[in-house]
N, CA, C and O atoms as CSV, one atom per row, in Angstrom:
chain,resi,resn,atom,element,x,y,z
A,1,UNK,N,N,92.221,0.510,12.196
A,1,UNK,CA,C,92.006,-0.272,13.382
A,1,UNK,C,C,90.830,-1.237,13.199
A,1,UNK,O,O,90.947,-2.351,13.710
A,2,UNK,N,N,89.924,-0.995,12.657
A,2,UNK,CA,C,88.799,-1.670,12.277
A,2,UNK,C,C,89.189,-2.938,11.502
A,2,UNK,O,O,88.385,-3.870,11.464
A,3,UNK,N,N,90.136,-3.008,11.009
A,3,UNK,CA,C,90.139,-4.446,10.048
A,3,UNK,C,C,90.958,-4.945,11.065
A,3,UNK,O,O,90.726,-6.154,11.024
A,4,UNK,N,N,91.786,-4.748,11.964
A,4,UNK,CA,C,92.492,-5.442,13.213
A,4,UNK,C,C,91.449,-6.310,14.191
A,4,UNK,O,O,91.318,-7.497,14.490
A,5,UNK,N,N,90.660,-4.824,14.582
A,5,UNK,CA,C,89.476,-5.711,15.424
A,5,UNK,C,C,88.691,-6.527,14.600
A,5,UNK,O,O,88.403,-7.612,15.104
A,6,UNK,N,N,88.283,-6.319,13.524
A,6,UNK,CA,C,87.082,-7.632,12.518
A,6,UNK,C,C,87.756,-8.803,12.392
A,6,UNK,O,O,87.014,-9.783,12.431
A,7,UNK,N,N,89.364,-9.124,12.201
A,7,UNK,CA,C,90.114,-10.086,11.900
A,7,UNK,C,C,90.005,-10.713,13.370
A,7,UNK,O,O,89.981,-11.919,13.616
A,8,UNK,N,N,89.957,-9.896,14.098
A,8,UNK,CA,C,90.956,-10.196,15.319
A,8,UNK,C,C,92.342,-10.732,15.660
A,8,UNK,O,O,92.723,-11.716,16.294
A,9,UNK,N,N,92.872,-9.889,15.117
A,9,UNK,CA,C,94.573,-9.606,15.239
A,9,UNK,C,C,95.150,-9.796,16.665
A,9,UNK,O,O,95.476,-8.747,17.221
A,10,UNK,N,N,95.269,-10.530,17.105
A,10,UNK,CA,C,95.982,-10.442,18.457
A,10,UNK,C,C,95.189,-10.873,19.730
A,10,UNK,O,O,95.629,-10.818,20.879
A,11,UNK,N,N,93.642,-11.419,19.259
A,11,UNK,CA,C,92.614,-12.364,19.461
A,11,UNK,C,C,92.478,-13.941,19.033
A,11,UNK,O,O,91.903,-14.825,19.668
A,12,UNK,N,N,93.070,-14.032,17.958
A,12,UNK,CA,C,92.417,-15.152,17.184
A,12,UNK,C,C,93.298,-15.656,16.682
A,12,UNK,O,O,94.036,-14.863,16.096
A,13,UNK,N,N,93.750,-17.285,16.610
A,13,UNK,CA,C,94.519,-18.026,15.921
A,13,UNK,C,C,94.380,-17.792,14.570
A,13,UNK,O,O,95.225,-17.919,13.684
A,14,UNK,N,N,93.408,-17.494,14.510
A,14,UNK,CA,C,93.261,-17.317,12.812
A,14,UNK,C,C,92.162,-16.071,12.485
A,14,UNK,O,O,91.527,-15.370,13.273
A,15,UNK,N,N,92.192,-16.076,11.048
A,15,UNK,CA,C,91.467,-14.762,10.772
A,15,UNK,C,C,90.080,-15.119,10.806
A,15,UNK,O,O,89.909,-16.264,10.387
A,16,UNK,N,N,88.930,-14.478,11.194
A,16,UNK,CA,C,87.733,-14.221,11.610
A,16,UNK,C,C,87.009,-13.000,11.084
A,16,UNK,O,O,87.533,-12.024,10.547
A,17,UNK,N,N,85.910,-13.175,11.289
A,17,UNK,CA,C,84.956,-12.122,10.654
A,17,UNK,C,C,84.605,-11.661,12.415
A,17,UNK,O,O,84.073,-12.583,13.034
A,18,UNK,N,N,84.825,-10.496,13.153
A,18,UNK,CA,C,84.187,-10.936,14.714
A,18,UNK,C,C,83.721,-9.233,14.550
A,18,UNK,O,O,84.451,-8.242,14.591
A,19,UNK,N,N,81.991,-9.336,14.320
A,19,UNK,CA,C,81.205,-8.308,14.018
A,19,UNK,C,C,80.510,-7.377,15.508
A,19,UNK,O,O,80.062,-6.230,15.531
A,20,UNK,N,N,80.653,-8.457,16.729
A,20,UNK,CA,C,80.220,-7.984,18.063
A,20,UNK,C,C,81.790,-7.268,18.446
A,20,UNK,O,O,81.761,-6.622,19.493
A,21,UNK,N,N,82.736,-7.290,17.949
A,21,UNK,CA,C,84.012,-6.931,18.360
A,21,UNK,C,C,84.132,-5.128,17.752
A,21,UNK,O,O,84.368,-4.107,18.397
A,22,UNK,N,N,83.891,-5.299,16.459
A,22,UNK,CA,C,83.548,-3.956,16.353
A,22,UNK,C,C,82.667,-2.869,17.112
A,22,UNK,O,O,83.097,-1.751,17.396
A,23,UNK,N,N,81.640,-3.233,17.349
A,23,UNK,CA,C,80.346,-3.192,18.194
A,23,UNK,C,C,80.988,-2.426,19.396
A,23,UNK,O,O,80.929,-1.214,19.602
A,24,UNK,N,N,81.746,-3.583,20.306
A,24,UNK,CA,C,82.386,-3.163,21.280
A,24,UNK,C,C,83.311,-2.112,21.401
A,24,UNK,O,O,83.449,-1.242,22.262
A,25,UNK,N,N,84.058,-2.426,20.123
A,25,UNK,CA,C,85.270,-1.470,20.339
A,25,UNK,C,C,84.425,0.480,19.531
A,25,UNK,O,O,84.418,1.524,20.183
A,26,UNK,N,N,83.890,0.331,18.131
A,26,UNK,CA,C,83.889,1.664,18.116
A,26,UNK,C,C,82.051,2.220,18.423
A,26,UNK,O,O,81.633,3.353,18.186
A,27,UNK,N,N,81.315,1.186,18.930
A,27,UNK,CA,C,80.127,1.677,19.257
A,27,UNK,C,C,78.724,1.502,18.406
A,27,UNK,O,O,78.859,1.547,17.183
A,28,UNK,N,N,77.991,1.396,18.690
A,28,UNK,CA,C,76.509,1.053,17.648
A,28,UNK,C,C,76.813,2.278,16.147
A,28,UNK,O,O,76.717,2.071,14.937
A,29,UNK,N,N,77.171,3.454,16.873
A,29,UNK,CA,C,77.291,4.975,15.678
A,29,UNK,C,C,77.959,4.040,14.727
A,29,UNK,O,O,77.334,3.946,13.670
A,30,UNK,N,N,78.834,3.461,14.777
A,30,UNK,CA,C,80.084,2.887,13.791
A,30,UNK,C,C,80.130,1.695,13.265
A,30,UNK,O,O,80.679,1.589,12.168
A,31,UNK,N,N,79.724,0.838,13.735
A,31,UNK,CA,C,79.941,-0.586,13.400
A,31,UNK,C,C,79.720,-0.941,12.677
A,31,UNK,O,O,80.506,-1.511,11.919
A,32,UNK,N,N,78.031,-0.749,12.427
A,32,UNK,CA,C,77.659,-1.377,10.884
A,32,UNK,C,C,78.718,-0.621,9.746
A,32,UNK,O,O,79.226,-1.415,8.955
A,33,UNK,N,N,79.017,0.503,9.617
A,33,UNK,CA,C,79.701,0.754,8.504
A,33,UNK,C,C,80.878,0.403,7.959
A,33,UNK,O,O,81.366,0.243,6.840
A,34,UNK,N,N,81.346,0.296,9.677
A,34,UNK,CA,C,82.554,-0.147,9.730
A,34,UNK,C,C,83.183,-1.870,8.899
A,34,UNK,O,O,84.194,-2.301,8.344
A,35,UNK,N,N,81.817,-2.342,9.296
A,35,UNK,CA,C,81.757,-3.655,8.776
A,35,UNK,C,C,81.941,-3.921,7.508
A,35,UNK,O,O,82.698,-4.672,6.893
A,36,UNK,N,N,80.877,-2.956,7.134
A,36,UNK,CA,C,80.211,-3.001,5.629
A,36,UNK,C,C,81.770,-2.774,4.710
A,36,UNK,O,O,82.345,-3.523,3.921
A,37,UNK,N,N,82.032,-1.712,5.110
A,37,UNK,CA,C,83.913,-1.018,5.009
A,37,UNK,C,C,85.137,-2.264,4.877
A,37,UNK,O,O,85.863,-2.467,3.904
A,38,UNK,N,N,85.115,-2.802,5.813
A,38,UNK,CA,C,86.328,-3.898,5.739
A,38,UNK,C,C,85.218,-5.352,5.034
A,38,UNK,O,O,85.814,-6.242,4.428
A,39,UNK,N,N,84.244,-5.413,5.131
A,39,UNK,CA,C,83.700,-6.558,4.297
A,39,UNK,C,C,84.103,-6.172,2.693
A,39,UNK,O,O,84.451,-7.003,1.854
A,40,UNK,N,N,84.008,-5.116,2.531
A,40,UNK,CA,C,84.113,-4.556,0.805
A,40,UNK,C,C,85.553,-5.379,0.588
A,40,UNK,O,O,85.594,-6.417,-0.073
A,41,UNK,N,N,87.002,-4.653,1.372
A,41,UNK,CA,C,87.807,-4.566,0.952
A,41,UNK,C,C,88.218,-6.348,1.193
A,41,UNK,O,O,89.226,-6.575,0.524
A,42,UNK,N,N,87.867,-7.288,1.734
A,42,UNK,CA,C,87.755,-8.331,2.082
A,42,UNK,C,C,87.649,-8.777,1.103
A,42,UNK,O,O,88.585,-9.422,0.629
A,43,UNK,N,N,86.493,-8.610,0.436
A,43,UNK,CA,C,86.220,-8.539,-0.627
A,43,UNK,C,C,86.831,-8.951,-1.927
A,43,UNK,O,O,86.864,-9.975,-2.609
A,44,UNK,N,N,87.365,-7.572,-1.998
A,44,UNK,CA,C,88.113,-7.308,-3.172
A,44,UNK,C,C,89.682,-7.939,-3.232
A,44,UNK,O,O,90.273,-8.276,-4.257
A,45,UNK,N,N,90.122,-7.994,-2.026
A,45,UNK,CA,C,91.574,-8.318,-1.280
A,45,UNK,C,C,91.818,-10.224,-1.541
A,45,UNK,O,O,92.027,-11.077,-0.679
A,46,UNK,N,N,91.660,-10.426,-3.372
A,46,UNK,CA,C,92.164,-12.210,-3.792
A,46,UNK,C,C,92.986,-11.803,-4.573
A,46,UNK,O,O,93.029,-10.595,-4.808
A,47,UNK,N,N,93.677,-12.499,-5.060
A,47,UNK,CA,C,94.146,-12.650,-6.585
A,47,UNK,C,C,93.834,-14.106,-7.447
A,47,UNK,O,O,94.070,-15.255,-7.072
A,48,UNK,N,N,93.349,-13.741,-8.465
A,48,UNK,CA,C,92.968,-14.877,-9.600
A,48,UNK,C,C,93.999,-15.773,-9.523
A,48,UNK,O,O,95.120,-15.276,-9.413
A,49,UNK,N,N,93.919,-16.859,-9.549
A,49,UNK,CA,C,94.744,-18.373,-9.333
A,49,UNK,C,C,96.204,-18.255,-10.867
A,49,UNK,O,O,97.325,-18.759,-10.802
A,50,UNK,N,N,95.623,-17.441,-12.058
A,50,UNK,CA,C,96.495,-16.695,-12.966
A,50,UNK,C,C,97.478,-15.474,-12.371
A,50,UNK,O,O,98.420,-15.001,-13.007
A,51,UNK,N,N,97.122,-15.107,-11.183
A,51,UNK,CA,C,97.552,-13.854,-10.794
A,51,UNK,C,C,98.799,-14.815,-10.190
A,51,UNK,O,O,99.854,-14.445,-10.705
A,52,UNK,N,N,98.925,-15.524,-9.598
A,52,UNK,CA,C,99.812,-16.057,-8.765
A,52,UNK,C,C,100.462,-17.356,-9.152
A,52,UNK,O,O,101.224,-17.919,-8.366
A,53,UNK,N,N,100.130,-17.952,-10.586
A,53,UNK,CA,C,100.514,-18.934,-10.443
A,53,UNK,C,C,102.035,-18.977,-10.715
A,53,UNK,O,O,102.513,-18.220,-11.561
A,54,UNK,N,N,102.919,-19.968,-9.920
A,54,UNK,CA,C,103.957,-20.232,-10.389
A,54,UNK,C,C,104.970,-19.647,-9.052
A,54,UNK,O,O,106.145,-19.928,-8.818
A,55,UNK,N,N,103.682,-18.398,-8.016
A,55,UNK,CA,C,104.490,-18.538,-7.207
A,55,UNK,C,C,104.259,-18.882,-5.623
A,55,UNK,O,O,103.055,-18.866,-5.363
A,56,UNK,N,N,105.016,-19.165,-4.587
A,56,UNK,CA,C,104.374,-19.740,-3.513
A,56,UNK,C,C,103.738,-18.398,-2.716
A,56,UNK,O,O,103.893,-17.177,-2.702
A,57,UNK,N,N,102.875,-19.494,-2.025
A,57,UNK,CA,C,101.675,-18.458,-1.069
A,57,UNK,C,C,102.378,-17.621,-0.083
A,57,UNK,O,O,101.543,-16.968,0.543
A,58,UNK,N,N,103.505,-17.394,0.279
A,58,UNK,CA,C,104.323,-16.098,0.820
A,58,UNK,C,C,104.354,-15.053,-0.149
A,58,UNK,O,O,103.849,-13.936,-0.036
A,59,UNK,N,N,105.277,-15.726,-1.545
A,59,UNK,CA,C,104.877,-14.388,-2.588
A,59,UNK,C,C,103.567,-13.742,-3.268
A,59,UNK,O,O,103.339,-12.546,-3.451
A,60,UNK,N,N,102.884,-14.695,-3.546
A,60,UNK,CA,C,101.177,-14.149,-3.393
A,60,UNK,C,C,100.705,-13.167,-2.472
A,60,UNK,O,O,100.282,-12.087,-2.884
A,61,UNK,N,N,100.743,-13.467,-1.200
A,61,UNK,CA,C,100.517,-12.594,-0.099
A,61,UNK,C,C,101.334,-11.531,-0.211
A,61,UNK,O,O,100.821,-10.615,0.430
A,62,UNK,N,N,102.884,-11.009,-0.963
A,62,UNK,CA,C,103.081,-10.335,-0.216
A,62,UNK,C,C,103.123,-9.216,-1.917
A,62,UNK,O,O,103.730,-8.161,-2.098
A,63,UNK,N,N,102.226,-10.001,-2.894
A,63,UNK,CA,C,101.659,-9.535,-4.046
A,63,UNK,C,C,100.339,-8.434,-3.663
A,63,UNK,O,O,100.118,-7.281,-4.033
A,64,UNK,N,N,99.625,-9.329,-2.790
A,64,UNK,CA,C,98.415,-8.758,-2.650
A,64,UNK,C,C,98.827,-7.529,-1.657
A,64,UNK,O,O,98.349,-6.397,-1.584
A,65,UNK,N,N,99.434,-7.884,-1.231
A,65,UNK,CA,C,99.634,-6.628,0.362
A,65,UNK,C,C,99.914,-5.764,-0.461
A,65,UNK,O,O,99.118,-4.827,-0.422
A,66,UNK,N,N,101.143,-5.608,-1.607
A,66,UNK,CA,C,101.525,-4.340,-2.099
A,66,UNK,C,C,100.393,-3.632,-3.215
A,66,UNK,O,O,100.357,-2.506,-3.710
A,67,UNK,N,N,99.679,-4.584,-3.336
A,67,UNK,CA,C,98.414,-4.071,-4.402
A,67,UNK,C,C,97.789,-3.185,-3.632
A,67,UNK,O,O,97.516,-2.008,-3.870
A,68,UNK,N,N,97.479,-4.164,-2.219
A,68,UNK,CA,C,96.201,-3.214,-0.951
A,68,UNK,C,C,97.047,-1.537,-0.926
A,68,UNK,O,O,96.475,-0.448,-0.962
A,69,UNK,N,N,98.459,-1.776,-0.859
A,69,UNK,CA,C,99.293,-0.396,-0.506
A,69,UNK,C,C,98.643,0.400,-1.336
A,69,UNK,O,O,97.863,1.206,-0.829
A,70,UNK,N,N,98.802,0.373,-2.810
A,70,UNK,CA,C,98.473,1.287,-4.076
A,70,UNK,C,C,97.298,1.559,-3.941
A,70,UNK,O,O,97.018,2.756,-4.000
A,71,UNK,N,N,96.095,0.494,-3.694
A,71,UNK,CA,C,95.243,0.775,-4.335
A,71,UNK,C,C,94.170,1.458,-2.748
A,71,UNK,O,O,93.080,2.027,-2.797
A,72,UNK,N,N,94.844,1.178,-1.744
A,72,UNK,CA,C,94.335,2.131,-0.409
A,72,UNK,C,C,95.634,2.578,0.541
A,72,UNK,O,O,96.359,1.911,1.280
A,73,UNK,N,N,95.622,3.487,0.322
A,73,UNK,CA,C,96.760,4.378,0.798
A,73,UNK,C,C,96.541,4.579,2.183
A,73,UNK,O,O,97.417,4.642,3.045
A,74,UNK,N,N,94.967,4.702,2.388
A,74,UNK,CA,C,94.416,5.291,3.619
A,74,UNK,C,C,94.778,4.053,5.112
A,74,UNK,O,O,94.613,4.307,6.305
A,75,UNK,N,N,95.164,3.078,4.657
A,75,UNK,CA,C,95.227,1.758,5.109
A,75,UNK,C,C,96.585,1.691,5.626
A,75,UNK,O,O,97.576,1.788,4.901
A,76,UNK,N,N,96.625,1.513,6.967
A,76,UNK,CA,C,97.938,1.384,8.066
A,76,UNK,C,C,98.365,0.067,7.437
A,76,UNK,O,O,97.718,-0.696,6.720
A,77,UNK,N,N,100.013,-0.037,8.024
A,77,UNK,CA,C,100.759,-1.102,7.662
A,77,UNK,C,C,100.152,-2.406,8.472
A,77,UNK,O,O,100.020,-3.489,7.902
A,78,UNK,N,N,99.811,-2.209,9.799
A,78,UNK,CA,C,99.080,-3.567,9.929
A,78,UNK,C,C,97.973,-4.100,9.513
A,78,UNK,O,O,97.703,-5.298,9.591
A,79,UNK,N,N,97.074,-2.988,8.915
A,79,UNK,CA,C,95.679,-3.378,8.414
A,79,UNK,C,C,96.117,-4.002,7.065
A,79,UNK,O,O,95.660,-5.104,6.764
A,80,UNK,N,N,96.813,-3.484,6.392
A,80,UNK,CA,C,97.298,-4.358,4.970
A,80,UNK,C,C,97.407,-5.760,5.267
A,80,UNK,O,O,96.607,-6.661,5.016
A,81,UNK,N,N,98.955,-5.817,6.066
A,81,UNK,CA,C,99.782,-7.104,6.972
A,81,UNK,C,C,98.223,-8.279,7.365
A,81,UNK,O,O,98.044,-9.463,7.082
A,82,UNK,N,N,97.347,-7.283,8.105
A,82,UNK,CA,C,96.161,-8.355,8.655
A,82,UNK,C,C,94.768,-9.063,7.259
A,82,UNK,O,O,94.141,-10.122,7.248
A,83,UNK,N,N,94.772,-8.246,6.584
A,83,UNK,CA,C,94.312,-8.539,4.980
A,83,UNK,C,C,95.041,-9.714,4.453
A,83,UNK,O,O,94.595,-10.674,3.823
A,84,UNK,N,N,96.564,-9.383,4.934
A,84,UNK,CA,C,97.511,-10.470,3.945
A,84,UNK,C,C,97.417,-11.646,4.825
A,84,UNK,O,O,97.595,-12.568,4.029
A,85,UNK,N,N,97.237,-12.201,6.050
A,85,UNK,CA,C,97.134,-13.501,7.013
A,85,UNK,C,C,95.802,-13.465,6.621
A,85,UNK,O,O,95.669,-14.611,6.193
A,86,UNK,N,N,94.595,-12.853,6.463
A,86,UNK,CA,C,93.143,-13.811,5.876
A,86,UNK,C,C,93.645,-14.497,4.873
A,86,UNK,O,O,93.792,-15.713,4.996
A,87,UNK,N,N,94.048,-13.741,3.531
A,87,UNK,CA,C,94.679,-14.311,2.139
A,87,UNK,C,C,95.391,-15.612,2.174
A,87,UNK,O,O,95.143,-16.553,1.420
A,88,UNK,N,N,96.571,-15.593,3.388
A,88,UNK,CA,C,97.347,-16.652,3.334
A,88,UNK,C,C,96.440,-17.480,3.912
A,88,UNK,O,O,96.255,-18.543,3.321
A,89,UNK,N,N,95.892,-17.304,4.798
A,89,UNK,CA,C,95.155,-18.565,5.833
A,89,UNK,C,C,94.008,-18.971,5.123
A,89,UNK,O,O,93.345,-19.872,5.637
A,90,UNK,N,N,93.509,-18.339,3.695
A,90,UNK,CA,C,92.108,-18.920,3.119
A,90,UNK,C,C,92.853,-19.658,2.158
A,90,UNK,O,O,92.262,-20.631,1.689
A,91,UNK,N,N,93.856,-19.463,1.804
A,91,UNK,CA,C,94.784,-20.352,0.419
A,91,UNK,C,C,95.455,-21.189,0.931
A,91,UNK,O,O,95.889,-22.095,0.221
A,92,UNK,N,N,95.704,-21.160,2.086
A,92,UNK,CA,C,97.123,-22.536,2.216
A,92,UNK,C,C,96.436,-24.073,1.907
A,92,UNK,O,O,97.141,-25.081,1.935
């Protein structure tokens, strides 16, 4: 749920970093980590311009989504899905 609310999934025309949204939703106890948590995987969640070349930014995205699957299991189908609209919306 945390990478839903940081994106703002169902807030925001587009993907966002929204750090008072966490705040709100799971509380001062949580937030910062929470942040720190989906900033990592934010992070890590590109592929090298070699990783993708040759194919369009739908198949890229839906490269990276199945990577996020493997490589975090712990991660709901929309938190992947919302990883994969930052990806597309920072590359188009």
């Amino acid at each position: 749920m945390a990478v839903l609310v940081y994106l703002g999934v169902g807030i925001s025309s587009s993907p966002t970093r929204l750090p008072d949204r966490l705040f709100g939703y799971f509380g001062p106890e949580h937030a910062d980590a929470l942040q720190r948590r989906v900033d990592v995987l934010l992070d890590e969640s590109w592929l090298a311009p070699d990783e993708w070349a040759g194919l369009s930014l739908g198949a890229a995205t839906d490269r990276l989504e199945e990577s996020l699957r493997l490589a975090h299991p712990e991660l709901s189908e929309a938190a992947v899905q919302a990883v994969g609209w930052a990806f597309s919306f920072n590359n188009r």
